[in-house]
C-alpha positions as CSV (number, residue, x, y, z in Angstrom):
1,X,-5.0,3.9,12.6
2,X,-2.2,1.5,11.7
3,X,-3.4,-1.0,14.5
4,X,-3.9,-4.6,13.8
5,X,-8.0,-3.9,14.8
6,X,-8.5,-1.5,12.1
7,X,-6.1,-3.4,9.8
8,X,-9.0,-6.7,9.8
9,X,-12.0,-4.3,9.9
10,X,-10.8,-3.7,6.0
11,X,-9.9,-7.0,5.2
12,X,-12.5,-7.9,2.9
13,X,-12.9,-4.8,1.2
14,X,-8.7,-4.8,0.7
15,X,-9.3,-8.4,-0.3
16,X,-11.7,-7.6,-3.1
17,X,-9.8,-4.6,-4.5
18,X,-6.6,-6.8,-4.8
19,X,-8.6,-9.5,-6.4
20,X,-9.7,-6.6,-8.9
21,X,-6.2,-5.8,-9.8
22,X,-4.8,-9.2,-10.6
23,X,-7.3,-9.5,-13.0
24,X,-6.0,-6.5,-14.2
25,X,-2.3,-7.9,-14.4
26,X,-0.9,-6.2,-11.3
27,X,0.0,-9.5,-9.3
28,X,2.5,-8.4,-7.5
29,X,0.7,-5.9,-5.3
30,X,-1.2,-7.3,-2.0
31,X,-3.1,-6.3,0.4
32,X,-0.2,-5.4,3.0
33,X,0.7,-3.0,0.0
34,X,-2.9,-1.2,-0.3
35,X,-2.9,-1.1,3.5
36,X,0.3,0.6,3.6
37,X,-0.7,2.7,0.8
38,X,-3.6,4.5,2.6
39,X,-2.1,4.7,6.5
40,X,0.8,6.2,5.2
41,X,-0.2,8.3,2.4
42,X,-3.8,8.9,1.5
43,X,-5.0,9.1,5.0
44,X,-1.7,10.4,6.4
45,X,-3.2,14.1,7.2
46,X,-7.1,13.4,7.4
47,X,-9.1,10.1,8.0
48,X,-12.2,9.8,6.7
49,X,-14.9,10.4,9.5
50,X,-17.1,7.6,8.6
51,X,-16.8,3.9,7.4
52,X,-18.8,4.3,4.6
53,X,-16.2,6.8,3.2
54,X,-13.2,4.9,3.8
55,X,-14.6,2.1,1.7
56,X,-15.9,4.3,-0.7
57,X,-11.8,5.4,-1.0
58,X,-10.9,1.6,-1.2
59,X,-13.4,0.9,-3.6
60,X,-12.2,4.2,-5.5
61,X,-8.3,3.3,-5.7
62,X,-6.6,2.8,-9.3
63,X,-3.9,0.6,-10.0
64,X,-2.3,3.9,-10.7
65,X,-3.0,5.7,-7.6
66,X,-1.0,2.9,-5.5
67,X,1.8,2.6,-8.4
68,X,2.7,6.4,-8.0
69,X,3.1,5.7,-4.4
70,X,5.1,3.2,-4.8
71,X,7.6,4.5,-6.7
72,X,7.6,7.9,-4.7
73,X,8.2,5.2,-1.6
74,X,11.4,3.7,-3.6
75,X,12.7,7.3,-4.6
76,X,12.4,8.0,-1.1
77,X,13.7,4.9,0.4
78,X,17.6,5.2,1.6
79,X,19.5,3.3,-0.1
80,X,22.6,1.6,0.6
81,X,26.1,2.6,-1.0
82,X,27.4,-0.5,-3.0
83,X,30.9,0.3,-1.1
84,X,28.9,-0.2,2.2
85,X,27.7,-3.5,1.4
86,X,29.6,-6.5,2.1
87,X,29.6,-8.9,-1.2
88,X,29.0,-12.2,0.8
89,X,25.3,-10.5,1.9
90,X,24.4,-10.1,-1.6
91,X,25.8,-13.7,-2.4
């Protein structure tokens, strides 16, 4: 599901969705972000059968339902130990 094919098939319906939360402030979110969002989580177990569905799920998403993924993806995301890092990296 995470192939570049699919990925274009949703463009436009990513494209308007993003456009819909910048004007709701979130700026920083893109549509990479929503992508990643519903390969990895919301269609992780089950796909929708039909197209029709999985725009009706794009069209459906809250700024909300990505931002609790996101921060479940940070808590989740391994971390490297300030003693591991070299100082001239974060420089």
């Amino acid at each position: 599901m995470d192939s570049f094919v699919e990925y274009e098939r949703f463009t436009p319906w990513l494209s308007l969705k993003i456009k819909e939360f910048h004007r709701l402030g979130y700026s920083q979110i893109n549509e990479e972000d929503l992508w990643r969002y519903l390969t990895r989580f919301s269609w992780k177990r089950q796909v929708p059968e039909h197209y029709y569905q999985q725009i009706s799920q794009i069209c459906k998403l809250s700024p909300n339902d990505y931002l609790d993924f996101a921060s479940l993806e940070a808590q989740i995301y391994k971390v490297d130990s300030l003693d591991l890092m070299e100082i001239d990296d974060l420089l």
